[in-house]
C-alpha positions as CSV (number, residue, x, y, z in Angstrom):
1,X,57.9,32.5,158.0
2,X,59.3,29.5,159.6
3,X,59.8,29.1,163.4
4,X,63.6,28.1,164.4
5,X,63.9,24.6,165.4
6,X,66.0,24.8,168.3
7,X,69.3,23.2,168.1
8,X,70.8,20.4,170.3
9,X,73.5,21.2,172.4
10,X,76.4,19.9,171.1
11,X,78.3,17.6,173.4
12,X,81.3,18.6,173.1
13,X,82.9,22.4,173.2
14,X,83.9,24.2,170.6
15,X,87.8,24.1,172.9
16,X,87.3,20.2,173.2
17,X,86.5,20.0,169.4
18,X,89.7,22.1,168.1
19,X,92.3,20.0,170.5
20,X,90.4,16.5,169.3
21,X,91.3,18.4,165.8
22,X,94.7,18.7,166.7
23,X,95.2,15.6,168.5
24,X,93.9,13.6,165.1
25,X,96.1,15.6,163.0
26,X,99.0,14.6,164.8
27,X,98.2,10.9,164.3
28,X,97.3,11.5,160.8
29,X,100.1,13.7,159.7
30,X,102.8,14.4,162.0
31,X,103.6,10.9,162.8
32,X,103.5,10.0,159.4
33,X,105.6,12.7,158.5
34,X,108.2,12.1,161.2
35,X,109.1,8.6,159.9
36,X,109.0,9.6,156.4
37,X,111.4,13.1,157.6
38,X,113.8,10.3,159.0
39,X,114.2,7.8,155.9
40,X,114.5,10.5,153.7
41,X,117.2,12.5,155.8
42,X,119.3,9.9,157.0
43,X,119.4,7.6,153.3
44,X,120.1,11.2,151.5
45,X,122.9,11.6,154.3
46,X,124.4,8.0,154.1
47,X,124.4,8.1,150.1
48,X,126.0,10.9,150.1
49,X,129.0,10.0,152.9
50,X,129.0,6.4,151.7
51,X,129.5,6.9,147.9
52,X,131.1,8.6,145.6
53,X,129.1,8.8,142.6
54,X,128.6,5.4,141.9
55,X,132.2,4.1,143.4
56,X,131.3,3.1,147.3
57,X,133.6,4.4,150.5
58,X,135.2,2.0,152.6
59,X,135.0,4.9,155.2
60,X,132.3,7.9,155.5
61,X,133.1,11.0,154.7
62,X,131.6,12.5,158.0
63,X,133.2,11.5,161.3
64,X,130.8,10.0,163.5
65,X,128.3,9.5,160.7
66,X,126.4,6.7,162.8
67,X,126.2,9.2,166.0
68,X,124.0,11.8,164.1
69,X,122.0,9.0,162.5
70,X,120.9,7.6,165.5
71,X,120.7,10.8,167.2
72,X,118.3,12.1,164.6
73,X,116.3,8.5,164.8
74,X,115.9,9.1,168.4
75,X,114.7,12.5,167.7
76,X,112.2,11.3,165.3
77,X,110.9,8.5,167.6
78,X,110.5,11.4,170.1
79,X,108.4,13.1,168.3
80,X,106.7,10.0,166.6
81,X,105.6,8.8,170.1
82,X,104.0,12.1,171.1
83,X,102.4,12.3,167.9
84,X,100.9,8.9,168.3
85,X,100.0,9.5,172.0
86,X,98.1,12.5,171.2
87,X,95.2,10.4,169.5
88,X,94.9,8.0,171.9
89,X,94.4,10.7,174.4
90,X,91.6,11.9,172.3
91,X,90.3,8.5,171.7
92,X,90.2,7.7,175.8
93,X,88.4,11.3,176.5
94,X,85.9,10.7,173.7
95,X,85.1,7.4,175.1
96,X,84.1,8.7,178.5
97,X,82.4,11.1,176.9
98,X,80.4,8.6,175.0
99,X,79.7,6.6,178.2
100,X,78.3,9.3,180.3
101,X,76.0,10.2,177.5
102,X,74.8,6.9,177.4
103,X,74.9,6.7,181.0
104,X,72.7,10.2,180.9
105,X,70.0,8.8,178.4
106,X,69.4,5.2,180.3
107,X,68.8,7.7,183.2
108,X,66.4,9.7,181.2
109,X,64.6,6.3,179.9
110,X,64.2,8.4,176.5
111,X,64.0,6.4,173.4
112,X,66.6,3.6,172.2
113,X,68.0,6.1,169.5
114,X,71.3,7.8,170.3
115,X,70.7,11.5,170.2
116,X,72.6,13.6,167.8
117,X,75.1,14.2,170.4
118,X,76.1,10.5,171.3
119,X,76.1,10.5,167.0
120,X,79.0,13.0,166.6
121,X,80.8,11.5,169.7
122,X,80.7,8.5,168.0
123,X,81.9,10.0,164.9
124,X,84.8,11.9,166.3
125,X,85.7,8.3,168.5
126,X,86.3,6.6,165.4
127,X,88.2,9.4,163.8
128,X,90.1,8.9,166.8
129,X,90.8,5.5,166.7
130,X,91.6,5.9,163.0
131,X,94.2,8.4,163.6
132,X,95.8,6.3,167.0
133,X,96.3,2.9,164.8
134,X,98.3,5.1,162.0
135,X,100.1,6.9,164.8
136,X,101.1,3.4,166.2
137,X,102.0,1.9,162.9
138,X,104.3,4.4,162.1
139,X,106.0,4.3,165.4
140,X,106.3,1.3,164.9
141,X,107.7,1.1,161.4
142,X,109.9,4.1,163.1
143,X,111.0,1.1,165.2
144,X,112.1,-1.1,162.3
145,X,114.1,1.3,160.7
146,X,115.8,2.3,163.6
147,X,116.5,-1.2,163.9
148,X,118.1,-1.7,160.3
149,X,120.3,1.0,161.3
150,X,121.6,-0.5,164.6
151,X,122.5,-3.8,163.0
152,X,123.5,-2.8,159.4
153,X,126.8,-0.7,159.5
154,X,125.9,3.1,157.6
155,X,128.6,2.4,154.8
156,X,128.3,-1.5,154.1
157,X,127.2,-3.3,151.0
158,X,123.7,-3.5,152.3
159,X,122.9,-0.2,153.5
């Protein structure tokens, strides 16, 4: 029979873990998904008020076409900022969290090891970080779109 090794405490809660979770999967994926949402809405919606088939409109077919194209870029920059603060959040708490365990184990003068604890801190900090820097990029390419639209009328030549 073997005796149960008892188990570290984990360093973080099982509440922290899920909203780290979700704060990560907002970088990762809703981000992301919020600048791809707004390219593919608003070229669909300017092909199809700026062209006819393959002949081009001098005027769109929807009154105020720019209005709900910016409108919907503001929208998606909206949401792309949240979704890219979110993971930074995650990335400042598990930072202080990783400090005051090493903060804990120079007070303890254990070993020079990090315990399994300060490990998967340091694991979920660079998932973290990962997710942030995508969040930020795509705001940021968010950004440059957005931009396009502001100085390239919706039914030109180069739209």
């Amino acid at each position: 029979m073997q005796t149960p090794v008892p188990a570290e405490k984990s360093a973080l809660t099982q509440s922290e873990k899920r909203r780290l979770g979700l704060c990560a999967s907002a970088g990762f994926f809703f981000a992301p998904g919020a600048w791809l949402l707004q390219l593919m809405v608003s070229e669909t919606i300017s092909a199809q008020a700026c062209s006819a088939g393959s002949i081009p409109r001098v005027k769109p077919v929807f009154p105020n076409l720019d209005g709900w194209l910016y409108g919907m870029s503001i929208a998606a920059f909206a949401v792309a900022a949240i979704c890219a603060a979110l993971p930074v959040y995650g990335f400042v708490f598990l930072r202080r969290k990783q400090k005051q365990l090493k903060a804990q184990r120079s007070n303890m003068e254990l070993s020079e090891e990090p315990s399994r604890a300060e490990e998967e801190v340091t694991r979920k900090r660079f998932v973290a970080l990962c997710s942030a820097l995508i969040g930020c990029g795509f705001v940021i390419g968010l950004v440059f779109t957005v931009l396009a639209e502001v100085f390239f009328q919706s039914c030109s030549q180069w739209h």
